[in-house]
C-alpha positions as CSV (number, residue, x, y, z in Angstrom):
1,X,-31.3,-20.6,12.0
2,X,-32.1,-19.3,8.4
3,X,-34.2,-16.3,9.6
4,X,-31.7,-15.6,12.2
5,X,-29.0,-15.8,9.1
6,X,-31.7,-13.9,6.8
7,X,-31.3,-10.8,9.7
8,X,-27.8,-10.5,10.0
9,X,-27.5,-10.5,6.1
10,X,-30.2,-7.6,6.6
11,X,-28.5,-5.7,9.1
12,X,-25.6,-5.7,7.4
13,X,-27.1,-4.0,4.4
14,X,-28.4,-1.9,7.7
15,X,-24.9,-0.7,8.3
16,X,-23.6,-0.7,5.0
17,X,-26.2,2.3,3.3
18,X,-26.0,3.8,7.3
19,X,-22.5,4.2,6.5
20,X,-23.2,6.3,3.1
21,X,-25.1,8.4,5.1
22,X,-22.3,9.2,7.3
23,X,-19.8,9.6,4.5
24,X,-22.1,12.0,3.0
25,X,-22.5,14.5,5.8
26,X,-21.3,17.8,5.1
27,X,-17.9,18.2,7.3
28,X,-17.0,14.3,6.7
29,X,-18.1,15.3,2.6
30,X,-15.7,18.3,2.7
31,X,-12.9,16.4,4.3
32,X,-12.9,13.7,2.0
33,X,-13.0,16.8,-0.8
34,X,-9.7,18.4,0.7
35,X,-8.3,14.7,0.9
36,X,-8.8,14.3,-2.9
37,X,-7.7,17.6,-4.1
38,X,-4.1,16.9,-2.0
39,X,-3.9,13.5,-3.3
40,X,-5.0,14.1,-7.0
41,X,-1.7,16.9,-6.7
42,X,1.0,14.4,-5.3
43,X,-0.1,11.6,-7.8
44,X,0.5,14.2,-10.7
45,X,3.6,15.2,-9.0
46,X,6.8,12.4,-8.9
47,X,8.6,11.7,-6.1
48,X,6.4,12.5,-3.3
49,X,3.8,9.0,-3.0
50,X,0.6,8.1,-1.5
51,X,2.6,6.8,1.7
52,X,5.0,9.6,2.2
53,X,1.9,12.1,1.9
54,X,0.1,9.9,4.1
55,X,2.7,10.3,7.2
56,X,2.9,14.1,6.1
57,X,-0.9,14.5,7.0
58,X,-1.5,11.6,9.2
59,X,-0.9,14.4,12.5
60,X,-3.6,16.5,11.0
61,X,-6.1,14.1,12.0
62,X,-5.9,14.6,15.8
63,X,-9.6,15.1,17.1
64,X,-11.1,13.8,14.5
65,X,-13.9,11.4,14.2
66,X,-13.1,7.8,12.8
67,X,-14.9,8.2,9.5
68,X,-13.9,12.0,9.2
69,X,-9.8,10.8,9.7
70,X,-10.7,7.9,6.5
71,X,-12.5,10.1,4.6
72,X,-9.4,13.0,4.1
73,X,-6.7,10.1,4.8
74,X,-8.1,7.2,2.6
75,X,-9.5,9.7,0.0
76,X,-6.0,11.4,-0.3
77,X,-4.1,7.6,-0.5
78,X,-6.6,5.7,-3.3
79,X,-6.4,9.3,-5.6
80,X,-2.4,9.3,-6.1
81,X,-2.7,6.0,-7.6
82,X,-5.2,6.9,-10.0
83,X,-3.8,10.3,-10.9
84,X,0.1,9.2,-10.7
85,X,-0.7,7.2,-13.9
86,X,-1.7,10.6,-15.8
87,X,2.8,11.6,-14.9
88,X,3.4,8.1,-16.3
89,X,1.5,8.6,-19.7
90,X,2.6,12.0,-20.5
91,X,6.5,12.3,-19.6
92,X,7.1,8.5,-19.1
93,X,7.9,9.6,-15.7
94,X,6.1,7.4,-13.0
95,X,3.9,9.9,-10.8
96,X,3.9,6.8,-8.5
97,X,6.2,3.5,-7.8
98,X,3.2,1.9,-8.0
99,X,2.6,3.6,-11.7
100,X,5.6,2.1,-13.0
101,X,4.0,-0.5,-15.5
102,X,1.6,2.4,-16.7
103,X,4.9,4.0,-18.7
104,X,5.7,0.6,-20.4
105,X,3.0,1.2,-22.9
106,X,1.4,4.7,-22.0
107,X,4.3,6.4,-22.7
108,X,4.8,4.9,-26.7
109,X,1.3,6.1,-27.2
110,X,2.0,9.4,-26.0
111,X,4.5,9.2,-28.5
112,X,3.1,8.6,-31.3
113,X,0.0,11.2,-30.8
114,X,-2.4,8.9,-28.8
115,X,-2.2,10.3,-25.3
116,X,-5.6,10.8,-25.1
117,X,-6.4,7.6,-26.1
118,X,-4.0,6.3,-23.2
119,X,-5.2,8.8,-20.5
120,X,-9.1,7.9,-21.1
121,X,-8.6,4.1,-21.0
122,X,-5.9,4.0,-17.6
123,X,-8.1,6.6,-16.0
124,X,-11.5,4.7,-16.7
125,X,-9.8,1.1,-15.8
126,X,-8.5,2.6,-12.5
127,X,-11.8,3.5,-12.0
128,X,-13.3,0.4,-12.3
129,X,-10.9,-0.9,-10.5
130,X,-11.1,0.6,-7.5
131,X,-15.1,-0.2,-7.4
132,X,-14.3,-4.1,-8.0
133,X,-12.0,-3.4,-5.1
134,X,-14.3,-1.7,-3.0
135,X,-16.7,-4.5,-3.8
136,X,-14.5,-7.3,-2.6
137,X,-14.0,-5.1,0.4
138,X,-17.4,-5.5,1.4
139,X,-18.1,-8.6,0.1
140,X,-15.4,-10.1,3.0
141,X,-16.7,-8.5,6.3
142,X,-19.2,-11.4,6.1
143,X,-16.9,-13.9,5.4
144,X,-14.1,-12.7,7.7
145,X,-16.2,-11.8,10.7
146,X,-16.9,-15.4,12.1
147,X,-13.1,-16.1,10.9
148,X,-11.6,-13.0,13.4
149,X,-14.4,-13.9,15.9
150,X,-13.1,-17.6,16.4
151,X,-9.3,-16.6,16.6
152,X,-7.9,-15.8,20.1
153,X,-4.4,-14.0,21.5
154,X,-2.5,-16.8,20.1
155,X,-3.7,-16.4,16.9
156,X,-3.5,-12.8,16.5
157,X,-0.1,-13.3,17.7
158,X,0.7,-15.7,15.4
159,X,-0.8,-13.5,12.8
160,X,1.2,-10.2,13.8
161,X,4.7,-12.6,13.3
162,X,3.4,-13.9,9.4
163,X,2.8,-9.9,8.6
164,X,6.7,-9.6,9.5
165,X,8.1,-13.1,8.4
166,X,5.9,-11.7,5.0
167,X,7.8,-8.3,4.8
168,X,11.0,-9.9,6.0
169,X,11.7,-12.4,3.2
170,X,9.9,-10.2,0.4
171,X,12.7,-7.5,1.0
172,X,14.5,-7.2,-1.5
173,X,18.0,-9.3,-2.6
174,X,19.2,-9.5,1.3
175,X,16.8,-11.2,3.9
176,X,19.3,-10.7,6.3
177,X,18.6,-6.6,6.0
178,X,15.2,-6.9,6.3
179,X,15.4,-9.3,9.3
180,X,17.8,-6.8,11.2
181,X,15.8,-3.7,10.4
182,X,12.4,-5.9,12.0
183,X,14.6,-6.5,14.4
184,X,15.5,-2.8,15.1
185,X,11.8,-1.6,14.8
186,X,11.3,-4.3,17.7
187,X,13.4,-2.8,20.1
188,X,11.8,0.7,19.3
189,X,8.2,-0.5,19.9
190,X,10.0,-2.1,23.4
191,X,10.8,1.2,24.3
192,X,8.7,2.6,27.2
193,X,6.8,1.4,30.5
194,X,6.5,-2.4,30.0
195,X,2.6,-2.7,30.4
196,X,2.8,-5.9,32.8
197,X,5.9,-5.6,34.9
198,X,5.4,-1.2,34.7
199,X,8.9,-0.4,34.8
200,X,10.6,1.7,32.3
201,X,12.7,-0.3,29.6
202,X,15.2,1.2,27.3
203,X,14.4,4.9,28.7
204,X,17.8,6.2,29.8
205,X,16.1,7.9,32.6
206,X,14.6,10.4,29.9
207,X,10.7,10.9,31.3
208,X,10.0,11.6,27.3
209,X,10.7,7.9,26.4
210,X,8.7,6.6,29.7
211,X,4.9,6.6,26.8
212,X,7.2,5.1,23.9
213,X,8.1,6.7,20.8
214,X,5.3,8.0,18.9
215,X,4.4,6.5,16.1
216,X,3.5,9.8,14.2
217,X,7.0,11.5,13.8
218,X,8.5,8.2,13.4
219,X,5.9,7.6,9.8
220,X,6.7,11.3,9.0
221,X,10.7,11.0,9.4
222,X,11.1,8.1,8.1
223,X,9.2,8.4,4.7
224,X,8.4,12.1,4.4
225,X,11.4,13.1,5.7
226,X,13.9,11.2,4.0
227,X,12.2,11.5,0.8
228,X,11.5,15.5,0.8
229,X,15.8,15.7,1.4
230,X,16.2,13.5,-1.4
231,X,14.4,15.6,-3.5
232,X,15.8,18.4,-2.3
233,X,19.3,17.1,-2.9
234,X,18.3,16.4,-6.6
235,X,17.9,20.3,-7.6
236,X,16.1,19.2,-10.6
237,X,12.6,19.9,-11.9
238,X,10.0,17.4,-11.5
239,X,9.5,17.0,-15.0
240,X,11.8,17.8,-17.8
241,X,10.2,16.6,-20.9
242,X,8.0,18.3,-23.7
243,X,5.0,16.5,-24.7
244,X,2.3,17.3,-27.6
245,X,-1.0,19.3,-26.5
246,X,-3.4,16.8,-28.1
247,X,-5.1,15.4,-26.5
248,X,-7.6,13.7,-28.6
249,X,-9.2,10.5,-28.5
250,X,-10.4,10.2,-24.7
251,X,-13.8,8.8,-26.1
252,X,-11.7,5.9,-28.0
253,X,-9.8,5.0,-24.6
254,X,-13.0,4.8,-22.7
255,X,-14.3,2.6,-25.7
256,X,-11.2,0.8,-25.6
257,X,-12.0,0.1,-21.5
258,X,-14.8,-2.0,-22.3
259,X,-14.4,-3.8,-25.2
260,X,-11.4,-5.5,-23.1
261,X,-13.7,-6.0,-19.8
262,X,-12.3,-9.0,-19.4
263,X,-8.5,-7.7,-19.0
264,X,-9.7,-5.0,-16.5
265,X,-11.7,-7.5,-14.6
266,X,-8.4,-10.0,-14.3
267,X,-5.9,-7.3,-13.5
268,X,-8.0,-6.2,-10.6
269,X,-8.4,-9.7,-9.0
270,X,-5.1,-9.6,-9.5
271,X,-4.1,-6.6,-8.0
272,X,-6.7,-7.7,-5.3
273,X,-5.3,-11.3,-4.5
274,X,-1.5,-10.0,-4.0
275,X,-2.8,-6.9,-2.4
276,X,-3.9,-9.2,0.5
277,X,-0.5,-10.8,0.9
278,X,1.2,-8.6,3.3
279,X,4.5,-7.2,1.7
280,X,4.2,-8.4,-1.7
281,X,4.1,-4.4,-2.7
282,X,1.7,-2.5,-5.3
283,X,4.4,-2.6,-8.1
284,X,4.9,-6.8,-8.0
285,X,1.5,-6.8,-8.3
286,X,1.2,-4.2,-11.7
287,X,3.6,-6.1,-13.1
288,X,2.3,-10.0,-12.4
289,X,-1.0,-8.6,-13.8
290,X,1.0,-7.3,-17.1
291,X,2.8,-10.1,-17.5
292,X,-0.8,-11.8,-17.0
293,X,-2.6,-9.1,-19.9
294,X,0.8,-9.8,-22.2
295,X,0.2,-14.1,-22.0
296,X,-3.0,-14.0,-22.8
297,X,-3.0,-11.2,-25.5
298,X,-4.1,-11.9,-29.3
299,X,-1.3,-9.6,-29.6
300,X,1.7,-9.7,-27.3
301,X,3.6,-8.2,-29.9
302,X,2.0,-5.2,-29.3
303,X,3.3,-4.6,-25.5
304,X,6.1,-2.4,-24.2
305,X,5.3,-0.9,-28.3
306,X,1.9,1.3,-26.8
307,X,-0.9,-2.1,-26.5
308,X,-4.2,-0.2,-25.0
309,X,-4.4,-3.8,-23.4
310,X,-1.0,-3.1,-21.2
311,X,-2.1,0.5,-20.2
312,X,-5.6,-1.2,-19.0
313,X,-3.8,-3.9,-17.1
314,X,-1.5,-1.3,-15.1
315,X,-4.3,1.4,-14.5
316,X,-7.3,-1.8,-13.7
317,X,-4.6,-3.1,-10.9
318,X,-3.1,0.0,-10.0
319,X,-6.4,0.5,-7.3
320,X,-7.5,-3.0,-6.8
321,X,-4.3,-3.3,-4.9
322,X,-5.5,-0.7,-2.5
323,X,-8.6,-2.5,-1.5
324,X,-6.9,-5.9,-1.0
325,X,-4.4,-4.3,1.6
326,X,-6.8,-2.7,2.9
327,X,-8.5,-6.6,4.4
328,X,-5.7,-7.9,6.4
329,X,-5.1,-4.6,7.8
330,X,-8.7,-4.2,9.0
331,X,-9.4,-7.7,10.0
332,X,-6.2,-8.6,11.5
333,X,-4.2,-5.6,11.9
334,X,-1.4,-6.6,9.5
335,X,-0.7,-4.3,6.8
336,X,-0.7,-5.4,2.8
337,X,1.4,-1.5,2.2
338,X,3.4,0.7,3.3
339,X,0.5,3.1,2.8
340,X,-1.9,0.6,5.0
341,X,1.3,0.4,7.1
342,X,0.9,4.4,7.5
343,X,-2.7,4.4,7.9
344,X,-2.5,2.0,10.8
345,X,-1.3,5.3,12.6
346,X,-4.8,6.6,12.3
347,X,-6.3,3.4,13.5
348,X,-4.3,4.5,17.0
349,X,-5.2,8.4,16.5
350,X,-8.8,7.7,16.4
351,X,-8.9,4.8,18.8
352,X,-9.8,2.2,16.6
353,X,-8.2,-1.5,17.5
354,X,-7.5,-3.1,14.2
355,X,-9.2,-6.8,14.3
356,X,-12.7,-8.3,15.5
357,X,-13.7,-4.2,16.9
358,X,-13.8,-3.1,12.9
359,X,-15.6,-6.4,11.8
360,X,-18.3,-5.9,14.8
361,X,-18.4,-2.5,16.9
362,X,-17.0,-0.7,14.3
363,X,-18.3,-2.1,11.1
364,X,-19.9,1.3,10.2
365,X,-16.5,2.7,10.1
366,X,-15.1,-0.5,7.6
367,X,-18.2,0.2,5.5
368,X,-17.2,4.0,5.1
369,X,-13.9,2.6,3.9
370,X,-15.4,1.1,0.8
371,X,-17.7,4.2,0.3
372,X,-14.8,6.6,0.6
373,X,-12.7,4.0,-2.1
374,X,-15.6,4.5,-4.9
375,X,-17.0,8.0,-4.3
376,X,-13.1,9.8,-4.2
377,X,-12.1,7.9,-7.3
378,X,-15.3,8.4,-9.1
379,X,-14.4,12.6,-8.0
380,X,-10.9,12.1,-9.5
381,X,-11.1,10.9,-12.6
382,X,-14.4,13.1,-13.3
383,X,-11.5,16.0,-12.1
384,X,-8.7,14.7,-14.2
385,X,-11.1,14.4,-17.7
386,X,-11.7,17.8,-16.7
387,X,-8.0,19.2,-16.0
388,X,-6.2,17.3,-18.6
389,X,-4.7,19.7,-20.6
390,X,-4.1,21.7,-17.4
391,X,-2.4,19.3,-15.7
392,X,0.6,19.0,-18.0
393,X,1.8,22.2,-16.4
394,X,2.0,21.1,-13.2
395,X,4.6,18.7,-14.0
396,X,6.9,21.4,-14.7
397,X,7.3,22.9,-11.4
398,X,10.9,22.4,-9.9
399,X,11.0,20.2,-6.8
400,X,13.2,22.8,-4.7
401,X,10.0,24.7,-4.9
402,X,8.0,22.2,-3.2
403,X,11.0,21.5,-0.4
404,X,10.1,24.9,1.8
405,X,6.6,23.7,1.8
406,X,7.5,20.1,2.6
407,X,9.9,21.3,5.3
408,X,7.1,23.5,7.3
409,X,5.0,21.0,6.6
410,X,7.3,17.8,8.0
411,X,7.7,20.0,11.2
412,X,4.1,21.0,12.2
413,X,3.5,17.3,11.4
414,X,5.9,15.9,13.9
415,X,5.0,18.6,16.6
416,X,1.3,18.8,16.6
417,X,1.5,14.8,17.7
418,X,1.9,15.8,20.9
419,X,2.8,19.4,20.9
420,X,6.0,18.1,22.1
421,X,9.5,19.4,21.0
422,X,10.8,16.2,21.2
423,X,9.1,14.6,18.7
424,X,11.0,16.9,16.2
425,X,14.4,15.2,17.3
426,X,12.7,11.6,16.6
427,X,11.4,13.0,13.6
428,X,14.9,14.1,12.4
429,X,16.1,11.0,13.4
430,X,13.9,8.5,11.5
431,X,14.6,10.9,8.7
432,X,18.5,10.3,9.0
433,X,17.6,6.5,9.1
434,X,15.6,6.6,6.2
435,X,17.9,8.2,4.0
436,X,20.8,6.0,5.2
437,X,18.2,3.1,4.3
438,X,17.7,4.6,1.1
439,X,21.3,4.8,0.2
440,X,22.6,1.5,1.7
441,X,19.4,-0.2,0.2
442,X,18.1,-1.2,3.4
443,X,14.4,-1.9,3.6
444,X,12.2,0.6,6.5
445,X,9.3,-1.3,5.5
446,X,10.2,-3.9,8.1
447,X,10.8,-1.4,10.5
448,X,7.9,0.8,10.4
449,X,5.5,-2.4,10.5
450,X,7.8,-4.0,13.5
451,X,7.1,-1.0,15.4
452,X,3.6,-1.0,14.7
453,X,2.8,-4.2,15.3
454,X,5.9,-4.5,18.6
455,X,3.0,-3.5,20.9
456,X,0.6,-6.1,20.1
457,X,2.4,-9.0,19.4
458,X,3.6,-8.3,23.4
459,X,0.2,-7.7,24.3
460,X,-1.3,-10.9,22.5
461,X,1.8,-13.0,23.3
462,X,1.2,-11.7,27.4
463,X,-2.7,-13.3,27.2
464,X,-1.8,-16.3,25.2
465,X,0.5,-17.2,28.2
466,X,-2.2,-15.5,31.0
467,X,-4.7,-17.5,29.3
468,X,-3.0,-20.5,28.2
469,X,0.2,-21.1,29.9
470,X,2.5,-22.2,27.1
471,X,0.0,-24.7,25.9
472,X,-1.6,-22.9,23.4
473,X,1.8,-23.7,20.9
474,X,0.2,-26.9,20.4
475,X,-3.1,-25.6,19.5
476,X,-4.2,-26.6,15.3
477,X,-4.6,-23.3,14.4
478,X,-1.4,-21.8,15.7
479,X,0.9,-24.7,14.3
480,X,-0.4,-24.3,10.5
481,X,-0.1,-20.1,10.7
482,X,3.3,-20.9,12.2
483,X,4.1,-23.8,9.4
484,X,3.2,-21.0,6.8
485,X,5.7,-18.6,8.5
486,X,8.1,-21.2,8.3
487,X,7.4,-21.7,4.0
488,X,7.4,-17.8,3.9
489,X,10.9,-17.3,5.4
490,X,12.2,-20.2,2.8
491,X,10.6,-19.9,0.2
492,X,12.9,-17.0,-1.4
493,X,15.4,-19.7,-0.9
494,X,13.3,-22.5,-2.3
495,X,12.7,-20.2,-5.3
496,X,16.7,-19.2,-6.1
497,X,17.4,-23.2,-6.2
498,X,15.0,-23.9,-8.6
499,X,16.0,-21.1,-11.1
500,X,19.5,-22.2,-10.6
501,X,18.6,-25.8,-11.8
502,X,16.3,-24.3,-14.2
503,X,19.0,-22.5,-15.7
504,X,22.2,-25.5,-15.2
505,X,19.8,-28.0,-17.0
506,X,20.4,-26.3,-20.1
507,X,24.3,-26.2,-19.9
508,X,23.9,-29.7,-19.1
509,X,21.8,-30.9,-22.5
510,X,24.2,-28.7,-24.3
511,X,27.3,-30.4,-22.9
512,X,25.5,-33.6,-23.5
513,X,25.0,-32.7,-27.0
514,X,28.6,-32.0,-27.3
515,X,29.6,-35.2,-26.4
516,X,27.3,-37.2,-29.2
517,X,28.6,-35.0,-31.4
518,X,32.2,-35.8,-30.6
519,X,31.4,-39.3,-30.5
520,X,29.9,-39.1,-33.9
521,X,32.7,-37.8,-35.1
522,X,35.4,-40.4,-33.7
């Protein structure tokens, strides 16, 4: 048993540096290289995003090989959060949601003449923490192989119901919204020929709705779309702010990035830890690990005034979030993003089944994955050190420039999918929903994932019941992952009780007091 142990452990290493190799082949190299370049422009750029370029490009990777698709798409989605901090630093302007802590305390140091200072540390932490990420990322195939390998269709079913219940009840003020739009994104993914019974549902006789609705123009409309009509509705540049030249004191930021190790090291197991939790979102998780830096600070004074320690904290989680969604995606086919939302797509472009397949067949494409995480960060923030002062220009350009661009691009995107004409009209239409989401403050993460994940909860609920009858509900495994959906759906509940005692206990002592007081006086 040990030696048998002893060559698995070795042929994992196997696969691991076989995996390099393939990553470093010339056309897979020169994707990844075109991936980073387009991602290293939307993270300087606000308002676009990681996940809305993402569904912009995701059609581009039609005929593709597996690690080719994750070398441009993945290389283009971990870049925008490193470079969206470099926005957030200069103009106070987050160049991504996720970037939003960056501007608490990158920002004031811009301010007072320390950009440089600011830019070196948030892009060295980011840095390192994308390769603790990447690490943890490869640490967990061993340790989540013979955990996907002993679940069945009951469990993955189980499983593809906790992503949503996640999403559901971490949407925002109004559960009920995010319940209704899962809901919606349910009947969309029910759309089609029902794969056991093979008659149409929900077609209306159209022979375009008989293989689904493609989940390609739905990403692009949805996100891209919507967003790119926002922007074009503002008519305002993308950044309006003047900012000083200097940009000294790089080599003190770097400094600055290891003499606090240890905050860079806690803000990415941060960043990693909520990352796995599907729905918890990149910016709860850059500001838990702030909050975390700020606690246990010699100087919490300092914070929100330009602390080094705060810009380390954002920039260190900022990418260790990316890796962490990236694990329940792969292993289990639930999404910790909207971007690993979005890059499920390319899971079904390239034929890959999210699950067991990437932790066995396909562990040379999961290894690529962590190669592609360290090699296009380490190429970005050599680029950015490079381009600094160059960069602030690019801030300046005025988003109804982009919106042709985006436009052309939105429409090859939703017709090159399945050169179908049709797929335009759904791609208009998810864009209509998303900006009605948008403006109503309706969550489309809950859709988008209930689509994704419609198919195969129907597939795995069909072979529990071919398999099982209804007697796997009784099974150990499937009553605890369905006594922790139950928690997640309450616990936004649990959690507004308590801070409403926490915050009448108070009024009560006070009243109390009051009442001595009176007495006293009688």
């Amino acid at each position: 048993m040990p030696g048998f142990r002893l060559k698995g452990r070795f042929a994992l290493f196997g696969t691991l540096f076989e995996s390099l190799g393939q990553v470093l082949e010339p056309e897979t190299l020169l994707l990844m290289l075109a991936g980073i370049a387009i991602g290293f422009v939307v993270g300087v750029l606000p308002g676009l995003g990681g996940s809305v370029t993402l569904a912009l490009m995701l059609p581009f990777v039609f005929g593709m090989e597996p690690v080719q698709a994750f070398a441009f798409l993945l290389g283009m989605w971990v870049v925008t959060a490193t470079t969206g901090d470099i926005t957030s630093v200069l103009f106070g302007v987050p160049g991504e949601a996720t970037s939003a802590a960056t501007v608490l305390d990158g920002y004031p140091m811009t301010k007072r003449g320390e950009a440089g200072r600011a830019l070196g540390a948030v892009l060295l932490s980011s840095t390192q923490g994308a390769i603790l990420g990447a690490i943890f990322l490869a640490l967990s195939v061993p340790i989540l192989r013979p955990l996907v390998l002993a679940f069945g269709p009951p469990e993955f079913f189980m499983l593809t119901l906790l992503g949503l219940t996640f999403v559901v009840s971490l949407s925002g003020r109004n559960v009920l919204k995010g319940f209704i739009m899962a809901a919606l994104g349910m009947l969309v993914a029910l759309v089609g020929i029902d794969p056991q019974a093979g008659v149409p549902r929900y077609t209306f006789d159209q022979l375009y709705l008989w293989d689904g609705i493609d989940i390609v123009p739905l990403v692009v409309g949805l996100f891209a779309g919507a967003e790119v009509l926002q922007l074009m509705l503002s008519k305002s540049s993308i950044a309006n702010r003047e900012t000083s030249s200097e940009l000294s004191g790089i080599g003190q930021g770097i400094r600055d990035t290891f003499r606090h190790w240890s905050v860079v090291v806690r803000s990415s197991a941060i960043g990693i830890g909520i990352g796995i939790i599907p729905g918890m979102g990149g910016s709860v998780s850059q500001f838990i690990a702030y909050g975390h830096a700020q606690q246990t600070s010699k100087h919490p004074e300092e914070f929100g005034k330009g602390s080094i320690e705060g810009v380390l904290a954002a920039g260190a989680n900022n990418n260790a979030k990316d890796a962490g969604a990236l694990v329940p995606t792969i292993a289990f086919g639930i999404p910790g993003s909207v971007g690993a939302a979005v890059l499920l797509g390319a899971f079904l472009i390239t034929g890959l089944n999210p699950g067991p397949e990437m932790l066995t067949e396909n562990l040379d494409v999961t290894f690529s994955m962590v190669w592609i995480m360290v090699l296009a960060n380490i190429v970005a923030v050599a680029v950015s050190f490079l381009l600094l002062r160059q960069l602030i220009k690019l801030t300046f350009i005025p988003g109804t420039w982009l919106v042709p661009f985006l436009l052309i691009l939105l429409g090859i995107g939703a017709y090159t999918a399945n050169n179908n004409f049709n797929d335009i009209f759904v791609m208009l239409g998810a864009a209509v929903l998303g900006i009605v989401a948008i403006q109503w403050d309706w969550p489309r993460v809950p859709f988008l994932l209930a689509v994704v994940l419609g198919g195969l909860a129907e597939r795995y609920l069909f072979l529990s019941h071919e398999l099982h009858g209804w007697s796997w509900l009784s099974e150990p495994s499937v009553l605890g992952i369905g006594a922790a959906m139950v928690f997640v759906a309450l616990w936004p509940y649990v959690r507004a009780i308590l801070r409403w005692r926490s915050a009448a206990a108070p009024a009560e002592v006070e009243e109390s007091d009051r009442e001595k007081v009176s007495g006293v006086g009688e």
